[in-house]
C-alpha positions in Angstrom: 8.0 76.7 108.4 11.1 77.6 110.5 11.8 73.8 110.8 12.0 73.6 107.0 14.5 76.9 106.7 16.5 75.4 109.0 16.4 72.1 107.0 17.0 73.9 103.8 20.3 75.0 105.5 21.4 72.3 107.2 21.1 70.1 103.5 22.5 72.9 101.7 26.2 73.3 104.6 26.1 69.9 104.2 26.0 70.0 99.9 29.0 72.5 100.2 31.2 70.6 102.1 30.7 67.2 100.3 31.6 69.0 97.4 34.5 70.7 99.0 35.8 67.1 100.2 35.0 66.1 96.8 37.4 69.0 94.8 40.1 68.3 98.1 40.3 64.3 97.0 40.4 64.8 93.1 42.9 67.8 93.4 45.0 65.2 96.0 44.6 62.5 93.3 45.7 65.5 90.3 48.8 65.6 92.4 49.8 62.4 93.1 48.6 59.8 90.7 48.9 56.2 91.6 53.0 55.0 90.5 53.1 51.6 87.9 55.8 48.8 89.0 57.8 50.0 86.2 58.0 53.5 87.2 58.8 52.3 91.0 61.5 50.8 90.0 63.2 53.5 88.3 63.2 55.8 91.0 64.8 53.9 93.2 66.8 52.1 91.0 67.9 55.8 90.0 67.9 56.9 93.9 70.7 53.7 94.4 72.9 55.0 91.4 72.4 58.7 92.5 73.8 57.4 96.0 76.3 55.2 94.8 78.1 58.0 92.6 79.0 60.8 95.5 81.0 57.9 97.3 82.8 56.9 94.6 84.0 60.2 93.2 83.8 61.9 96.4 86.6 59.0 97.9 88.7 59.3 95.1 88.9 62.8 95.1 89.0 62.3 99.1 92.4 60.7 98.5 93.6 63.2 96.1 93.2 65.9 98.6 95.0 64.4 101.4 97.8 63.6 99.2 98.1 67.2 98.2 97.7 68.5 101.9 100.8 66.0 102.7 102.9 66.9 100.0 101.8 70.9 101.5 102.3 70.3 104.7 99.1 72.3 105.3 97.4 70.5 108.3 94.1 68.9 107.3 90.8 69.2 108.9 89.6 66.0 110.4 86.9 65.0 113.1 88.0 63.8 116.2 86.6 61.1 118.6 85.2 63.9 120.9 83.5 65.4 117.7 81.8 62.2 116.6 80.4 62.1 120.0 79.1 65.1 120.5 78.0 64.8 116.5 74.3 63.0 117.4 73.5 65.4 120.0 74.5 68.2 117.9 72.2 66.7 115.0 69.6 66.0 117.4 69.5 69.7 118.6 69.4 71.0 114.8 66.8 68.3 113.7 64.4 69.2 116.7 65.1 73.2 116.1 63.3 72.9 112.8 61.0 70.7 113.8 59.2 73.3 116.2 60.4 76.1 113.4 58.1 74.3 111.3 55.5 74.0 113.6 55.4 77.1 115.7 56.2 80.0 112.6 54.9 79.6 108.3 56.9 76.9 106.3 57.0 79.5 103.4 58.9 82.0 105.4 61.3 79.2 106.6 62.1 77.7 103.4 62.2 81.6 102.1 65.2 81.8 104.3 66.8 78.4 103.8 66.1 78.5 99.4 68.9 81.9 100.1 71.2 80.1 102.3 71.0 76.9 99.8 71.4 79.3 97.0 74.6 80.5 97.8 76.0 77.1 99.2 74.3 74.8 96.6 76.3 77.5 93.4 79.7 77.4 95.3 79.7 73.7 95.7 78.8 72.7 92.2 81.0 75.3 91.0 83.8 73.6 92.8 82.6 70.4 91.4 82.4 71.2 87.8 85.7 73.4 88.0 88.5 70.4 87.0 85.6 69.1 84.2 85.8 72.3 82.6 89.8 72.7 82.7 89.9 69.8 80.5 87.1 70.4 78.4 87.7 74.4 77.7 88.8 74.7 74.1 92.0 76.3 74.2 90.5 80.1 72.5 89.0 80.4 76.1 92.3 82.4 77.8 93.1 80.9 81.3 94.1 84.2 83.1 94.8 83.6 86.8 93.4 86.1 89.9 94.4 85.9 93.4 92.4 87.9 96.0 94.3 88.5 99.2 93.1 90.2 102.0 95.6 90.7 105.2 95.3 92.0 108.5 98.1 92.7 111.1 101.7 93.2 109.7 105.2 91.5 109.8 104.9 88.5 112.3 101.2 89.4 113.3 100.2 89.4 109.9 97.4 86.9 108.9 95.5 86.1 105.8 91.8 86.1 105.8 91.3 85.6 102.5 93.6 84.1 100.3 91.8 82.2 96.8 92.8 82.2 93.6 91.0 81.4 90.7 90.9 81.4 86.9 88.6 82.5 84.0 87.6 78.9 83.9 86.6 79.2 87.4 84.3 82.3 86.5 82.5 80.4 83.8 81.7 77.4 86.3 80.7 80.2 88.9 78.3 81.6 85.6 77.2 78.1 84.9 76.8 77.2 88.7 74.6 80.2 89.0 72.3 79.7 86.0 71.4 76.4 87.3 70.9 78.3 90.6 68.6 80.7 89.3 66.3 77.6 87.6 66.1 76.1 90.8 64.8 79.1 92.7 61.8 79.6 90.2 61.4 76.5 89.6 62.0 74.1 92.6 62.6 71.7 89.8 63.3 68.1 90.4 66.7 68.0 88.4 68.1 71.2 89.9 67.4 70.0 93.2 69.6 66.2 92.2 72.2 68.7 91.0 72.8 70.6 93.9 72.4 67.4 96.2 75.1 65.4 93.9 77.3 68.5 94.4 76.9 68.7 98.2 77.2 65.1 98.8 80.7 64.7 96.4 82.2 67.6 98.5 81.4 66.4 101.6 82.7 62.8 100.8 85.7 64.4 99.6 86.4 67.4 102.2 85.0 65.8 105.8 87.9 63.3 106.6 87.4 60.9 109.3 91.5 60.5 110.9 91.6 57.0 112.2 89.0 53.9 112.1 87.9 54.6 115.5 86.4 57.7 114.9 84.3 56.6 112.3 82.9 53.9 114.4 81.8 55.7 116.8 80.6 58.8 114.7 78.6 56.1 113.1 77.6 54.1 116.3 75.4 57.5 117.3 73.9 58.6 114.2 72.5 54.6 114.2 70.8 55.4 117.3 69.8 58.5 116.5 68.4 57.6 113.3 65.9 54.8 114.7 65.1 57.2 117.4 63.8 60.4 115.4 62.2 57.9 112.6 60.5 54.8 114.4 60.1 56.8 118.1 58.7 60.1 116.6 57.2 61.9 113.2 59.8 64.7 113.7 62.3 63.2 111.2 60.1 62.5 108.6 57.9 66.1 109.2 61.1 67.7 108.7 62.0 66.2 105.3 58.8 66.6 103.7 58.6 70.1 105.0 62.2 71.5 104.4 62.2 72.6 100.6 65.8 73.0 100.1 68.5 70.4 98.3 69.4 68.6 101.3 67.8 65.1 100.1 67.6 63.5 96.7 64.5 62.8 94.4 63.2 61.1 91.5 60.0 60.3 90.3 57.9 57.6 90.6 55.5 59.0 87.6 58.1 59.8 85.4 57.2 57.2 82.6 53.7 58.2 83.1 53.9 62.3 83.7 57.8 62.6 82.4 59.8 65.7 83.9 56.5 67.3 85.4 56.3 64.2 87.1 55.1 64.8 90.9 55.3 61.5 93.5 58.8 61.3 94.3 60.5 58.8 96.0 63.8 60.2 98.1 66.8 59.9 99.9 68.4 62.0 102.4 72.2 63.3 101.8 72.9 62.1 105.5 72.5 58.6 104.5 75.3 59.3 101.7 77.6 61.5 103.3 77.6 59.7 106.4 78.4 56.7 104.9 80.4 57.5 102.3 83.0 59.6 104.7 83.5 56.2 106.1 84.1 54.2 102.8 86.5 57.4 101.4 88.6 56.4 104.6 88.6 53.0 104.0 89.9 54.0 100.2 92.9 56.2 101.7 93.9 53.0 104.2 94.0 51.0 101.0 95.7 53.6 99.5 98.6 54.0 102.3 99.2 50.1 102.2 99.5 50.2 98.3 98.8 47.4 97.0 96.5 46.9 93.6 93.4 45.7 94.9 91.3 48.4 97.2 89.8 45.3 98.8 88.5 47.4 102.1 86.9 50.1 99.6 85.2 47.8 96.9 83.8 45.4 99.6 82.6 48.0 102.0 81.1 50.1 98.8 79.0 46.6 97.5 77.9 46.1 101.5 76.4 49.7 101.4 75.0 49.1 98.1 73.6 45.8 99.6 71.9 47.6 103.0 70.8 50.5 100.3 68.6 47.9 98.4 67.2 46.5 101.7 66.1 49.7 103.2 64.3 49.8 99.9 63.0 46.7 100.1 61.7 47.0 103.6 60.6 51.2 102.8 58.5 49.4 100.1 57.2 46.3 101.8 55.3 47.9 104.9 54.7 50.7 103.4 57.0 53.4 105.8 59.7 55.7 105.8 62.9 53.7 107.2 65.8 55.1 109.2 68.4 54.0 106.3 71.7 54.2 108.8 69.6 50.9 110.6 71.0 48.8 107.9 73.3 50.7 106.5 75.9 51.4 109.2 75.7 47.2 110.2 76.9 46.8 106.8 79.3 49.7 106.0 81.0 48.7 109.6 80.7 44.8 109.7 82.3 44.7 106.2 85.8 45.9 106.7 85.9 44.3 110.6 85.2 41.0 108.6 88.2 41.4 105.6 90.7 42.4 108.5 89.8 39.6 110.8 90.2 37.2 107.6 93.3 38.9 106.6 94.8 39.3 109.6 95.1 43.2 109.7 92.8 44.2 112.3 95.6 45.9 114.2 96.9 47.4 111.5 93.4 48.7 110.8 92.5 50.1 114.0 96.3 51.6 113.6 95.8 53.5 110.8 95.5 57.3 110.9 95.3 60.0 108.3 97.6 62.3 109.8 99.6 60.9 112.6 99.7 63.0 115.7 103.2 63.6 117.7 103.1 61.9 120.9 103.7 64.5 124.0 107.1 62.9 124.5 108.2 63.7 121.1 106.7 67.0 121.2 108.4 68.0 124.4 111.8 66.8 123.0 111.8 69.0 119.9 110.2 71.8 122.0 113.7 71.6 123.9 116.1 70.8 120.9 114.4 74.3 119.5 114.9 75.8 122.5 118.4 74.8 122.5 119.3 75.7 119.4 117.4 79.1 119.3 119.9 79.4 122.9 122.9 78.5 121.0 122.1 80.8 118.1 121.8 83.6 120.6 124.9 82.7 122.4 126.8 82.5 118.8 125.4 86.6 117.9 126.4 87.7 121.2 129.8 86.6 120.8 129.7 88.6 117.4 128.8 91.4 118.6 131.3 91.6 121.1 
């Protein structure tokens, strides 16, 4: 009798968790239904137009900026070889700090905190994005009324500013619009929200992080190779990380959308590393084309059509075996290769490797109007002394 009891049991745990494995495969399948060909290929084909914009825009407005910080004289802010060095550890650090986040405390605590910090970043930068759109498209009964806020501290020579911006109704409608789109993406998590904020972070950081010289962005992207492969094919941190980290640092679309449109839920995606880094590179290459000015922007449209070309084979590959690829393994090859190739054709790879954004004073020039201001600021002296007396 107590054999059958415990029979009865034992069939019965085991009828409850078949049918629990049962509900987990069909809710897995709910969630991600199997993609067609079709709808494949519009997400990446998507993804690879997604990509292709921030470089484009982000390097033309890359060059806009460091004409206007010229014409200033304001001193820009620009990586340095030592930075791109250090730039891989650095990354390597931050990647491997979230990866035992994740693991040791709850994701939805994490991402609570990072959704805030995204919040604020993700409204300032499209604002800033959408700002010179809406100057030209503001009808003209919309008043432009200027504000400046300026906050000092010290006074006379020691005075400083710590915050000096100035901005315009316009601005406060983008700031309104920025935040709107803001709000829909913290309740939300939606898909498009998330492709908004991304665009907006990747076009600023194409158009604010400027590599100086050729150098630099050869070895900046010499270590983020290596550090790519490493944390993609050597361990699952890279990939944990993404797919746990719910905040608009990558971009999406669906693979589903023709089947599930807009609630669609199997994404295909893109990290903004394998834009930005990239596309920093290319926006240089755009301002040396610039700085020789001629017509064509052969170093920019070649170097832009060999990322677009390593883009499609990480795809390729990503699809074929069926695993997430480190995208800088073909990517920096061909965003590098390219413009060593056109200068070795055209002759100019000493021009090339010549080239810097902002030319720093060599220490002998330095030192020589160190001492004609000191002389003069002597002389000066001399001249009001003899004034006086």
């Amino acid at each position: 009798m107590a054999d059958e009891i415990i029979d009865s049991v034992k069939e019965t745990i085991k009828g409850i968790f078949e049918n629990v494995n049962v509900k987990n495969e069909t809710a897995s399948n709910e969630k991600k239904t199997p993609s067609s060909p079709e709808g494949i290929a519009v997400a990446y084909g998507s993804l690879v137009i997604m990509a292709m914009l921030p470089i484009i825009f982000g390097s033309i407005r890359s060059v806009k900026l460091h004409k206007l910080k010229k014409s200033t004289g304001e001193k820009a802010d620009t990586m340095t070889k030592k930075d791109a060095m250090y730039f891989p550890l650095i990354a390597s650090a931050a990647l491997f700090g979230l990866y035992l986040f994740f693991k040791i405390f709850q994701k939805g605590h994490i991402n609570f905190l990072l959704t805030g910090y995204f919040f604020v970043l993700g409204v300032i930068a499209l604002a800033h994005l959408l700002s010179p759109v809406m100057n030209s498209l503001m009808p003209a009964a919309v008043p432009k009324v200027p504000f400046h806020i300026l906050f000092t501290s010290g006074e006379g020579k020691h005075k400083e500013d710590l915050i000096n911006y100035k901005f315009s109704t316009h601005d406060i409608v983008c700031l309104v619009i920025s935040s709107v789109i803001g709000v829909w993406y913290l309740l939300k998590k939606h898909w498009i929200a998330n492709n908004l904020f991304g665009l907006a972070f990747a076009i600023n950081g194409v158009e604010m992080l400027h590599l100086n010289n050729f150098v630099t962005g050869v070895i900046l992207l010499s270590g983020l190779f290596f550090y790519d492969i490493f944390w993609v094919f050597g361990t699952n941190v890279m990939v944990t990380v993404a797919k746990s980290f719910e905040a608009p640092i990558k971009l999406v679309f669906p693979q589903d959308l023709i089947d599930n449109g807009l609630n669609a839920s199997n994404f295909a995606m893109l990290g903004l590393g394998d834009i930005v880094i990239p596309g920093i590179f290319i926006a240089l290459l755009l301002r040396f084309d610039d700085s020789k000015k001629r017509k064509t922007r052969i170093y920019f449209y070649s170097t832009l059509a060999a990322y677009f070309l390593g883009l499609m084979a990480t795809i390729f590959v990503m699809h074929v075996f069926k695993q997430a690829q480190p995208a800088l393994l073909y990517l920096v090859p061909a965003c590098m290769g390219t413009p060593l190739l056109v200068a070795l054709i055209r002759g100019e790879l000493k021009v090339l490797f010549a080239y810097e954004d902002h030319p720093e004073e060599k220490p002998e020039k330095k030192e020589k109007k160190e001492k004609e201001e000191g002389s003069s600021s002597g002389s000066s002296k001399k001249k009001e002394s003899k004034k006086a007396k």
